[in-house]
C-alpha positions in Angstrom: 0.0 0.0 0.0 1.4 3.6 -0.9 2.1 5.8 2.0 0.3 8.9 0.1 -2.7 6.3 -0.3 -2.8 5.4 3.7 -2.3 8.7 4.5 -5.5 9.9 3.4 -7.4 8.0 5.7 -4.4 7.6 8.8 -2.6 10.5 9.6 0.9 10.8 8.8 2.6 10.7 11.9 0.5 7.8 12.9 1.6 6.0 9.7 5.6 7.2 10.4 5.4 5.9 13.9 3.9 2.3 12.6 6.9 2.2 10.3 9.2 3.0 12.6 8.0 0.0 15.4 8.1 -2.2 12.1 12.4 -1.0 11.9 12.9 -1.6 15.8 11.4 -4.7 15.7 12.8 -6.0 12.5 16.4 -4.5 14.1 15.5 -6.4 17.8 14.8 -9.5 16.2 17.4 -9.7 13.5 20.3 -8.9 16.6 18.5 -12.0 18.4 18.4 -14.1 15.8 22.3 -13.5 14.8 23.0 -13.8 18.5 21.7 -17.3 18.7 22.3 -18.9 15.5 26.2 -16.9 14.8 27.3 -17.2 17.9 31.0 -16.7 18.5 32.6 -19.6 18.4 35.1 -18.5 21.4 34.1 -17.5 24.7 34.3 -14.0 25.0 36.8 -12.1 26.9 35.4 -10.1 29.2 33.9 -12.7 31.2 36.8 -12.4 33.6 38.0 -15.3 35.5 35.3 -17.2 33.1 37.3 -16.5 30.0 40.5 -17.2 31.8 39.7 -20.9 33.0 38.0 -21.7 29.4 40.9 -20.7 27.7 43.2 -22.1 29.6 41.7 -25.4 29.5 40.9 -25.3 26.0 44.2 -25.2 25.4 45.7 -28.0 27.5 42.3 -29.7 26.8 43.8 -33.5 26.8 46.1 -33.4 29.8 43.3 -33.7 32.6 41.4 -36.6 33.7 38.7 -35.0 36.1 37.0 -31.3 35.7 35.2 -30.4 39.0 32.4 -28.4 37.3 29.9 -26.1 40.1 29.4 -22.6 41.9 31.6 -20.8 44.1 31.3 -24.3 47.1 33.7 -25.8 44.3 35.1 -22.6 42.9 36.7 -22.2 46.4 36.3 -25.5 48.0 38.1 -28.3 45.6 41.4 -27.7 45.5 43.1 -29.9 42.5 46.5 -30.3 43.3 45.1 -32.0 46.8 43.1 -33.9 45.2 45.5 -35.5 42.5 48.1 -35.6 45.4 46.0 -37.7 47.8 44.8 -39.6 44.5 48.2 -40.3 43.8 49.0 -42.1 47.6 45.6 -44.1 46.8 47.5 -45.8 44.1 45.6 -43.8 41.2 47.7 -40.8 38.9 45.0 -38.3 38.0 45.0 -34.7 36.8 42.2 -32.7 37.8 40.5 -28.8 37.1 38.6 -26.8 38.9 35.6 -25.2 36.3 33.7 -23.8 39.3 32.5 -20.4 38.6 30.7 -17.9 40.7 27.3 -17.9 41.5 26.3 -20.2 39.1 23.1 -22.2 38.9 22.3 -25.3 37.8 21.2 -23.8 34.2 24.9 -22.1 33.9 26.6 -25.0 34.8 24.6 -26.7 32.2 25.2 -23.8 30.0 29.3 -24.3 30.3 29.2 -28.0 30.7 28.0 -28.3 26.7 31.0 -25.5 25.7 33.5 -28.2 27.9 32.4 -31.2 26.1 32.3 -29.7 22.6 35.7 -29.1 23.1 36.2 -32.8 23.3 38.9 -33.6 25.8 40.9 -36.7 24.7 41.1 -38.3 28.4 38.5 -36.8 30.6 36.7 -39.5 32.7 34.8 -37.8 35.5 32.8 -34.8 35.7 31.9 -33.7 39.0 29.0 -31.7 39.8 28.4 -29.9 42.3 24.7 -28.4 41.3 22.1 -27.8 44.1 18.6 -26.6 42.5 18.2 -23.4 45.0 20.7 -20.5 43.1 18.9 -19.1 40.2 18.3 -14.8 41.5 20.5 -12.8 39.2 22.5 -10.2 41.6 24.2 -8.3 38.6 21.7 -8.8 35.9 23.6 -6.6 33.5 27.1 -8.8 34.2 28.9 -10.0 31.4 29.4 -12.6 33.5 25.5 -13.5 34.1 24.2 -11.7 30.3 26.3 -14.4 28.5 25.0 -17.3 29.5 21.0 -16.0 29.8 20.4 -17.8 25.9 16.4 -18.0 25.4 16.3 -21.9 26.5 18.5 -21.2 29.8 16.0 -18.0 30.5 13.1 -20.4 30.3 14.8 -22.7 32.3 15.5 -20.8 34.8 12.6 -18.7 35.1 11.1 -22.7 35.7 13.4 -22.7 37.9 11.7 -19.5 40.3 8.8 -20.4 39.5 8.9 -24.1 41.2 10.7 -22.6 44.1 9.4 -21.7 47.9 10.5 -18.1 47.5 7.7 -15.7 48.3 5.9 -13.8 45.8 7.9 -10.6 46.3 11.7 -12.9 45.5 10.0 -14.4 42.5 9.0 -11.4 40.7 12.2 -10.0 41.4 14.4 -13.2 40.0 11.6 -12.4 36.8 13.0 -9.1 36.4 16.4 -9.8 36.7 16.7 -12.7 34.6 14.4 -10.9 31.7 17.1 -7.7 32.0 20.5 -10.2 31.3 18.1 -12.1 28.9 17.2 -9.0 26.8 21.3 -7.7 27.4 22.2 -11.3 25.5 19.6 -10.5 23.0 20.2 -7.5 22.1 24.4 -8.0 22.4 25.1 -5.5 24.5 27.0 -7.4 27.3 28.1 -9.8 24.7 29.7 -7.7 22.8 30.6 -4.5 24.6 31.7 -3.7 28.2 30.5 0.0 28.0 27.1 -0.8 29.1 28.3 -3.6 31.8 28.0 -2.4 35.8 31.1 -1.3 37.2 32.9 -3.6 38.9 32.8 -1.5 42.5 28.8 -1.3 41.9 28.4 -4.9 41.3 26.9 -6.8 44.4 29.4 -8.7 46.5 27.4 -12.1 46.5 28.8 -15.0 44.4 30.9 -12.2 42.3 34.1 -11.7 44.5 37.4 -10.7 42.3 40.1 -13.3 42.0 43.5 -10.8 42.6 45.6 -13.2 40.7 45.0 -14.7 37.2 48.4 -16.2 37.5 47.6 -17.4 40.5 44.2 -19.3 39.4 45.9 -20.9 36.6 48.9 -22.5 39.1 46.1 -23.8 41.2 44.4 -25.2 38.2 41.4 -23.1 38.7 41.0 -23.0 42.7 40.8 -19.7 44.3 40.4 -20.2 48.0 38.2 -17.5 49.5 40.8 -16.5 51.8 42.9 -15.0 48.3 39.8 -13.1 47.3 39.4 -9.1 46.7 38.4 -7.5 50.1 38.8 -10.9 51.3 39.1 -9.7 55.1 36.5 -7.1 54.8 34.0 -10.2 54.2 35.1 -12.4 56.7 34.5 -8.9 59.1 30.9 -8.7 58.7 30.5 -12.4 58.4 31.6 -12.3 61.9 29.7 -9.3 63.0 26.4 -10.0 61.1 26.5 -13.4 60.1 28.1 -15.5 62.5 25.6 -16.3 65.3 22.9 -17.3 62.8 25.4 -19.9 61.5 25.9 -21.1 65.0 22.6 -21.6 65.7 21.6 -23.3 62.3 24.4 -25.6 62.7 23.1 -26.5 66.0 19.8 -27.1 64.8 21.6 -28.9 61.7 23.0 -31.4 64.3 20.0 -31.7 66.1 18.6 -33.3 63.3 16.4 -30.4 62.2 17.5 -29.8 58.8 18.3 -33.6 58.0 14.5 -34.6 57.2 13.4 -36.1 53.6 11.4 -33.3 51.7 12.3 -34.8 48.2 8.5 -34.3 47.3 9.4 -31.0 47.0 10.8 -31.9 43.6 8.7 -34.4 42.1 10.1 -36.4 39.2 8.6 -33.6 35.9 10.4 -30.6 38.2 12.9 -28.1 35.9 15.3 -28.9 38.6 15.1 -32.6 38.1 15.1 -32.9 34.5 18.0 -30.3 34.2 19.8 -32.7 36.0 18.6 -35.6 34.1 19.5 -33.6 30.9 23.5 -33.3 32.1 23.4 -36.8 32.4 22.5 -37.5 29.2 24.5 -35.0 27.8 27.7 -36.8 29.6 26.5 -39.6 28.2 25.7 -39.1 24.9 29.1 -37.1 24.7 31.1 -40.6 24.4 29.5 -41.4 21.1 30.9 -38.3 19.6 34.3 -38.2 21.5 35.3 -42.3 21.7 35.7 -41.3 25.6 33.8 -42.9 28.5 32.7 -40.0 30.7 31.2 -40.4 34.5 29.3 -38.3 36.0 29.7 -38.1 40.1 27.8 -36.2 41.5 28.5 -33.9 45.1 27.1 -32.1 47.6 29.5 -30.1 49.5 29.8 -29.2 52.8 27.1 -26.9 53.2 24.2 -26.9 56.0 20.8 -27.7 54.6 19.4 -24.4 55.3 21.7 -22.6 53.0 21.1 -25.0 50.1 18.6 -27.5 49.6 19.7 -30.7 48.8 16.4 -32.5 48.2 17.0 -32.3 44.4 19.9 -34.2 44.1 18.5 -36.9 46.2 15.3 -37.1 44.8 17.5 -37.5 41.0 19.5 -40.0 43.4 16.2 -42.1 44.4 14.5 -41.9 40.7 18.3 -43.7 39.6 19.0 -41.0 37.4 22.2 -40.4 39.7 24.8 -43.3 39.9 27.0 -42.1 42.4 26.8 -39.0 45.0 29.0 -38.1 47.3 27.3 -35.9 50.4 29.2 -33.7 52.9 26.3 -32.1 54.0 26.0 -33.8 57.5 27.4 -31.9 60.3 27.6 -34.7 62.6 29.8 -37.4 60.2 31.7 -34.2 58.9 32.4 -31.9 62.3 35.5 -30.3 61.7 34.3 -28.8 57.9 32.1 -27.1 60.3 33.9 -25.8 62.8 34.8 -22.1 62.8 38.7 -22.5 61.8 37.7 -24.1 58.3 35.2 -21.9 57.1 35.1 -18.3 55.8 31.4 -18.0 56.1 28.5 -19.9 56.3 28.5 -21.3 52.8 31.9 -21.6 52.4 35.6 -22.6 53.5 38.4 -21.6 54.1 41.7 -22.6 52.5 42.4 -24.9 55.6 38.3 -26.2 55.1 39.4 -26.6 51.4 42.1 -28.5 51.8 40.5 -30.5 54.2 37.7 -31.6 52.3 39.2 -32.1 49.2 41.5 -34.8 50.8 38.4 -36.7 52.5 36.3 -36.2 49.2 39.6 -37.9 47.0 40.0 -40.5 49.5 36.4 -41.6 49.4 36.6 -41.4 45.9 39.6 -43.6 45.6 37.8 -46.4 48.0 34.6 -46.1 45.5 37.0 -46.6 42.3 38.7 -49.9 44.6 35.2 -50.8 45.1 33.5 -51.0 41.4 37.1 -52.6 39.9 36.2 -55.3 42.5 32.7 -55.2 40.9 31.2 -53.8 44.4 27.8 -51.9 43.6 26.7 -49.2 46.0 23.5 -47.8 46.1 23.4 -45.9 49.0 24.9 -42.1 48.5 28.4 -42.4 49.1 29.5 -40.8 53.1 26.3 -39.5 53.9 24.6 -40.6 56.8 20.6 -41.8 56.5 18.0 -40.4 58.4 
């Protein structure tokens, strides 16, 4: 139809302004669309310590054996040259990286886990996860860090993800917002592609995104950063002492008591996002070995964490349904007392380098004893060092 034609019965602004919604959307959609079907085929750059431990494996790819793949409870609690160490004194010579990365959620991890196994690693054997279905609130919406992931099946994902959880109606609408914002950033390109409109780093929220001081130093520990190392390190154990500190108490008490440690894995019934997100990283592990020639295991983990700061109910219900082989569980105050005691950890979530240390030697010797056990064809069925209720 001819402009001068509709303009005798619409008025020309009206008309100009219908063409113009007709350009932003055709502009909006086409930046989408090249955003999810050319994507870059390197991670970008300006995801910080993100970019640093992709490239570095990428690179050196074939030489490890096990990744350790989770949030900042890996991130700063597996430490990989323990591990291969104490490995290595079990009668087993490993090499091991730690892919943890801040914050992340079971949908990120997913995210990252399909950019790991595309790179094919020659001699990878075991994946563990460390993926509790309770971190899915976007802090820094505008992140590079959180826009790059926020693809439109993750965003749906995880907005599954709020939607199935006990927040209240207040926390949900927020975790809408914020994932829609780094959803829309990804769309659009603006935090994949540019840094101009990312929050500055002293603005962002201190939750999940604390600043490695060291790049050097993250690579020599094979991606391990121990929250003691960490930018304004002191200043957060300070107020995890002065705000924090006698909650913790008293919720470890009540974690010992027996309070926390009762079965609510109806919580996440069997169709739950959280449930068949994990189901889908299994069969993505899986499938991986037809396209790679390389048997990958997935082992799954829950760290030493109380309850009441992350729900654990997911992995065990995937664990009951047999969708999990093998779990190994720290989450029991009373079988693991000292990861709980004050002089391993740096807050209530997470430990120390000492804690670190620590558990990564109990996780690698009970990891050793379960690799002795299924050579001597030995099937267990009960999560490995976790105590029943």
């Amino acid at each position: 139809m001819n402009i001068d034609i509709l303009t005798k019965t619409i008025p020309r602004p009206v008309v100009m302004f219908f063409y113009s919604m007709i350009f932003v959307l055709a502009v909006i959609s086409s930046a989408g669309l090249i955003n999810i079907f050319l994507p870059s085929s390197n991670i970008p750059q300006n995801l910080d310590d993100i970019s640093t431990k992709f490239e570095y494996f990428a690179k050196y790819k074939d030489d490890y054996d096990v990744i350790f793949l989770g949030s900042s409870t890996t991130y700063q609690g597996v430490v990989p040259k323990v591990f291969d160490e104490t490995m290595a004194a079990n009668g087993r010579r490993i090499k091991s990286f730690n892919f943890g990365i801040m914050g992340a959620n079971i949908a990120e991890m997913d995210f990252y886990l399909e950019k790991i196994l595309a790179l094919k690693p020659a001699n990878l054997k075991w994946i563990f996860l460390d993926c509790l279905v309770n971190g899915f609130m976007e802090n820094a919406p505008t992140a590079a860090k959180n826009v790059y992931w926020h693809t439109p099946l993750k965003t749906i994902e995880n907005f599954q993800l709020i939607a199935e959880s006990n927040y209240d109606f207040k926390e949900k609408i927020r975790g809408f917002y914020a994932n829609s914002i780094s959803f829309i950033y990804r769309w659009l390109g603006i935090g994949y592609f540019s840094s101009f409109w990312q929050q500055s780093p002293d603005k962002l929220p201190a939750t999940g995104l604390q600043k490695v001081t060291s790049s050097d130093k993250l690579l020599q520990e094979a991606g391990y950063y121990a929250m003691d190392w960490m930018k304004d390190s002191e200043e957060w154990n300070k107020t995890f002492q002065s705000k924090y500190l006698e909650s913790y108490q008293q919720r470890l008490e009540k974690a010992k008591s027996g309070v926390f440690e009762q079965n609510k894995s109806s919580t996440y019934p069997k169709n739950s996002s959280g449930i068949k997100i994990i189901n889908k990283v299994i069969h993505k592990i899986d499938k991986s070995e037809s396209s790679s020639n390389n048997k990958i295991v997935p082992v799954f983990l829950i760290p030493p964490v109380l309850d009441s700061d992350a729900d654990p109910n997911s992995i065990m219900t995937a664990y009951d349904l047999g969708y999990i082989s093998t779990l190994f569980a720290f989450n029991n105050p009373n079988t693991f007392a000292t990861l709980y005691e004050l002089d391993r950890r740096a807050d209530g979530r997470h430990l120390n380098h000492q804690g670190a240390e620590e558990f990564t030697r109990i996780l690698a010797t009970e990891f050793s004893k379960h690799l002795k056990l299924s050579q001597n064809g030995i099937s267990q069925r009960s999560p490995i060092s976790i105590s029943q209720n």
